[in-house]
C-alpha positions in Angstrom: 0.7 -82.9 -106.5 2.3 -79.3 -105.2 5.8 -78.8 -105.2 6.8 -77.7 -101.9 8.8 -74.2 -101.9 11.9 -74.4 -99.5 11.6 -71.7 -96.7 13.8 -69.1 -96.1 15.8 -70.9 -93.4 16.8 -73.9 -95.4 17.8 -71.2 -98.1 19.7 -69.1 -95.8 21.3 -72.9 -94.9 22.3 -73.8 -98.4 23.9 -70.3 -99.0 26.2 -70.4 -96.1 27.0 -74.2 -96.8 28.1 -72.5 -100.9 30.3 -70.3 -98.8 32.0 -72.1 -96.7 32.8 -75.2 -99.4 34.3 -71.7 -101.5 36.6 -70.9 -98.6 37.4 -73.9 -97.5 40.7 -74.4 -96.9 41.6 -70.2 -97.3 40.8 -69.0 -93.9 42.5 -65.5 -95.5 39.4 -64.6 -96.9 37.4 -64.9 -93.0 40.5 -63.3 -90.9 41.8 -60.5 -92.9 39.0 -58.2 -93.9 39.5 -56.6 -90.9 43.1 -55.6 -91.1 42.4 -54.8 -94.7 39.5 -52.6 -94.3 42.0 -50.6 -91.9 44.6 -50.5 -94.4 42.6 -49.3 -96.8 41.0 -46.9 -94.4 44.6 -45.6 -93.6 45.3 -44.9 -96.9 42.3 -43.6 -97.8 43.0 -40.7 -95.1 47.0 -40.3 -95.5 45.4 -39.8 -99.4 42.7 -37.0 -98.3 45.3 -35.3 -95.5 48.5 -35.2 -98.2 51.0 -32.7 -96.8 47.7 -30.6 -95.0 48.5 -29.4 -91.3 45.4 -29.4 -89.7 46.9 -26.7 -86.7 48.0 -24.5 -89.3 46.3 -22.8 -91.6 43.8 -20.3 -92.5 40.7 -22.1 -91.7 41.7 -23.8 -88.3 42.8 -19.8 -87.2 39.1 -18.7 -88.4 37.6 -21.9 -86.4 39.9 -21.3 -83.3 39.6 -17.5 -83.3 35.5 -18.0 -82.8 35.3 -21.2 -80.8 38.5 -21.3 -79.0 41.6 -23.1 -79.0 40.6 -26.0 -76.8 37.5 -27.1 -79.1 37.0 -30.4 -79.1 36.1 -32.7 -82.0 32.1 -33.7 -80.7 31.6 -29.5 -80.4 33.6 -29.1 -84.0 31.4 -32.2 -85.1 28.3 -30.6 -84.2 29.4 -27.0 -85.9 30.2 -29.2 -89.0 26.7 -31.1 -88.8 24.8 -27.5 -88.7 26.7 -26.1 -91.4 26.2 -29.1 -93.8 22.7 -28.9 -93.4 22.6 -25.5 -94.0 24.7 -25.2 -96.6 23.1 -28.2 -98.2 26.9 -29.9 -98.3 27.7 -33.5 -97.4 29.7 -34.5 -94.1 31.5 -37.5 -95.1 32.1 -40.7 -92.9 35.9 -40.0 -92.3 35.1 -36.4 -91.5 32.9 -37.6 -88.6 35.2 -40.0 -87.3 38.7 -38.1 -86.8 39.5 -34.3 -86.3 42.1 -33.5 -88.6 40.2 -34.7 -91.4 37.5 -33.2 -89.9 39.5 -29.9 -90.2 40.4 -30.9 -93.9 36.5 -31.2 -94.6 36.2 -27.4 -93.2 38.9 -26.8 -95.9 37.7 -28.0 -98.6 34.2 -26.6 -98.1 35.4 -23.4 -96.5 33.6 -21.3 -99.2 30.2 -22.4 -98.7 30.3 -23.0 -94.9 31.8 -19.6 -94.2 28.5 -17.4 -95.0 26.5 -19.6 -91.8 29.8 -19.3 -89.2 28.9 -16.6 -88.1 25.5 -18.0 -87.1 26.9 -20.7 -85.0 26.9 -20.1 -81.3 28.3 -22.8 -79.1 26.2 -23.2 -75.9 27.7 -24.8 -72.3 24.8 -27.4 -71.7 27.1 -28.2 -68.0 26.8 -25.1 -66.9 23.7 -24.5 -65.1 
């Protein structure tokens, strides 16, 4: 006689049934990843920033004295998106998501970013 294999929804059954006997009875584990990832998020950030002021220093005058003073963080996103390819550099997750560690990233990777800045023209798209 063949032995019947179980299919992939009766697996998918039996490893959610395993999970929820683990956690049963600690709800922490299903209601605070969230507020934990943010924590950790937070930190991760107040970490990277330290004592850096993202409106003052050397960098953020360069970026300011070509773009303007009013850029704002989807037009610095998109400089920082061409010079990472060009450079060949990676733009990191946190970088992407918030402006003053955006600036930070600039920073950090001022020396091989700076050769392409003056490369990068910023176009109005609205204007037409």
């Amino acid at each position: 006689m063949e032995e019947q294999k179980p299919d992939a929804n009766s697996q998918s059954l039996a490893v959610i049934s395993d999970y929820l006997q683990q956690i049963s009875g600690d709800t922490s584990k299903l209601f605070n990843q969230p507020e934990n990832h943010v924590t950790k998020e937070k930190e991760r950030i107040a970490e990277r920033l330290g004592t850096f002021n993202p409106k003052d220093n050397a960098v953020w005058h360069e970026i300011t004295q070509r773009f303007g003073a009013n850029i704002k963080q989807p037009e610095l996103l998109s400089i920082a998106n061409v010079l990472a390819q060009s450079a060949n550099i990676k733009l990191d997750r946190d970088a992407k998501r918030r402006k003053s560690v955006l600036i930070k990233w600039f920073e950090e990777n001022w020396h091989a970013i700076q050769p392409y800045l003056a490369y990068v023209v910023l176009e109005d798209t609205k204007a037409e």
